[in-house]
C-alpha positions in Angstrom: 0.0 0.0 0.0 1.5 3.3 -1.3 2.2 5.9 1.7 2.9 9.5 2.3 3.7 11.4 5.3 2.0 14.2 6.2 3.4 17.1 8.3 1.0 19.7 9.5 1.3 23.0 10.0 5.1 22.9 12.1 5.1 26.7 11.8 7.3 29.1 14.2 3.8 30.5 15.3 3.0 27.2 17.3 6.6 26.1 17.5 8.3 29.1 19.5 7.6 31.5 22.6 5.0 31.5 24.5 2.7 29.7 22.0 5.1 26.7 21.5 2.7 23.7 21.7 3.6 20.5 24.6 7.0 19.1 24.8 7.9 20.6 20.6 11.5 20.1 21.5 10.8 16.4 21.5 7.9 16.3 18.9 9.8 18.0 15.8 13.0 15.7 16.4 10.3 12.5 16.0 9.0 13.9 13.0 12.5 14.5 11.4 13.2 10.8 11.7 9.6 9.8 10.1 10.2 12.3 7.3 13.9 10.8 6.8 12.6 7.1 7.0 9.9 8.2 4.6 12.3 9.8 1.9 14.8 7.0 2.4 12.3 4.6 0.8 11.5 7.0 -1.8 8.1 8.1 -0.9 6.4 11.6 -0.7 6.4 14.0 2.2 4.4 16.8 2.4 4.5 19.6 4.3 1.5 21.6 5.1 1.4 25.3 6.3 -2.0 26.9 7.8 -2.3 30.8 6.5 -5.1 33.6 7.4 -5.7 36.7 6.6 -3.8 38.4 9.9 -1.9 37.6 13.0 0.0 35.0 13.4 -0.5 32.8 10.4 -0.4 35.7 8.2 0.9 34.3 5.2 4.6 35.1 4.5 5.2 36.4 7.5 8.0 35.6 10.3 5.5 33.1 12.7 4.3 31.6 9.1 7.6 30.2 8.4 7.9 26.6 9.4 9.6 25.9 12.4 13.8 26.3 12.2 14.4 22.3 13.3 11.9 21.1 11.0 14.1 18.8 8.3 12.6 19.8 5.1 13.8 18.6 1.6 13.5 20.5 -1.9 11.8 17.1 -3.0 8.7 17.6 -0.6 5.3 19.0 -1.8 4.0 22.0 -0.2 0.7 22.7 0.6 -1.0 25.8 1.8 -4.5 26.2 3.6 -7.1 27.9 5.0 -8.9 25.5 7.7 -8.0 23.0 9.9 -9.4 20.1 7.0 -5.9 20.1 5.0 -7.8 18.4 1.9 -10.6 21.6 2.1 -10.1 23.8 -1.1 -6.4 22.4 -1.5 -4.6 20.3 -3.9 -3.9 17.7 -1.3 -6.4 15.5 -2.7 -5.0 15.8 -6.4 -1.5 15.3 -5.2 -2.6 12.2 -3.6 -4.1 10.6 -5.9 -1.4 11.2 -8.8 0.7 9.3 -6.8 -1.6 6.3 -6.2 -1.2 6.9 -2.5 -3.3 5.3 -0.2 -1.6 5.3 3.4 -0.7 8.7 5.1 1.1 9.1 8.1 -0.2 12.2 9.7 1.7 14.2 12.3 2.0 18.2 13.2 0.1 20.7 15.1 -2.5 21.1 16.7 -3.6 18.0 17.6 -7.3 19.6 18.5 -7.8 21.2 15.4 -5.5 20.1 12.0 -4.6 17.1 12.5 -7.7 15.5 14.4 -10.0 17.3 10.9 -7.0 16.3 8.7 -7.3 12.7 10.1 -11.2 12.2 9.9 -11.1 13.7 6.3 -8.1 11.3 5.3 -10.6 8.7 6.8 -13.6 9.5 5.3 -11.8 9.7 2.1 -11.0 6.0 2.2 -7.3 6.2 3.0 -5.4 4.2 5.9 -4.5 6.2 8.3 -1.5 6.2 11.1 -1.0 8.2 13.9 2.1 8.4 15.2 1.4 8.9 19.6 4.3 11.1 19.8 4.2 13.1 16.6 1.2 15.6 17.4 1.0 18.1 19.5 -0.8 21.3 21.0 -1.3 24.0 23.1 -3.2 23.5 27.0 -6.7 24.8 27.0 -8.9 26.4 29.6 -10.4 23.3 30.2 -7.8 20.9 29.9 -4.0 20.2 29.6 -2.2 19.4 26.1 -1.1 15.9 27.7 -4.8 15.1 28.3 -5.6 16.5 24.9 -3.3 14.5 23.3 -4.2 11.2 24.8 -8.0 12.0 24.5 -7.3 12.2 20.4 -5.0 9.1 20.1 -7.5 7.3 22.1 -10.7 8.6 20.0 -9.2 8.7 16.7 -7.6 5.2 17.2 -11.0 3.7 18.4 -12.9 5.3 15.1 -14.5 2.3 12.7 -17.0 3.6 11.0 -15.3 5.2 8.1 -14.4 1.3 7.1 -10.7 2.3 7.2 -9.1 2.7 10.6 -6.5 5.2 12.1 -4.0 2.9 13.7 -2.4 4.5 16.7 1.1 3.7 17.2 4.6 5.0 18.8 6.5 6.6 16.0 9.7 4.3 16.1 7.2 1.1 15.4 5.6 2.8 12.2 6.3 0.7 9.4 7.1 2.6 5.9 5.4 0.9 3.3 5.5 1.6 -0.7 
């Protein structure tokens, strides 16, 4: 089954100061080595960047960038967007499909919002999903922590079945690259 990685939104907005989401200093590292294992066996990474209108995500601007430790390579695909669904009014879908992909690896920021609509949209879409435990991250709330958001969404999203595909929730070091 053809895979891709995708890497969501690991902008400096969310990845520095006093907006940097839980424990980023050990979430970007993990994503580096699923992006290398992923290149290695010569499949597609691609990088996703949220934009708006103002403030932080402001397109082009400083906190837009992606995040200085993120590994990027000239051979991954960018995509830009405008919600948290990274397939709504992108060419995600498109990119996908040339490539006869049917597996994505999904990891990034924010947990909460991109990559728990990115993940139900991959599902609904009919693609296999993984979720790497350790490769998503967010920001606390006012009701609840980033640590408890985080295992709330690995829990629900890896408990999901009635998309007919499943999001299999798993440690990144035991994610298996297959193209």
């Amino acid at each position: 089954m053809k895979t891709a990685l995708l890497i969501i939104d690991v902008q400096r907005a969310i990845s520095v100061g006093q907006y940097a989401a839980f424990e980023i200093d050990r979430v970007i590292p993990t994503i580096n080595g699923l992006s290398a294992k992923v290149r290695a066996a010569g499949l597609p990474v691609v990088v996703i960047q949220h934009e708006e209108l103002e403030a932080y995500f402001l397109y082009g601007s400083e906190t837009w960038q992606l995040a200085d430790d993120l590994v990027v390579a000239a051979s991954d695909i960018r995509v830009r967007k405008t919600t948290p669904d990274s397939f709504h009014r992108t060419e995600l879908q498109e990119v996908l499909q040339q490539r006869g992909i049917q597996r994505l690896i999904i990891c990034g920021l924010q947990t909460d919002y991109c990559v728990d609509t990115t993940v139900r949209r991959a599902l609904s879409l009919g693609y296999e999903v993984v979720l790497p435990a350790d490769a998503h991250s967010t920001l606390d709330n006012a009701a609840i922590s980033a640590a408890q958001i985080i295992a709330h969404h690995n829990a629900v999203l890896g408990s999901m079945s009635s998309f007919g595909v499943r999001a299999t929730v798993v440690p990144a070091e035991t994610v298996q690259i297959e193209g």
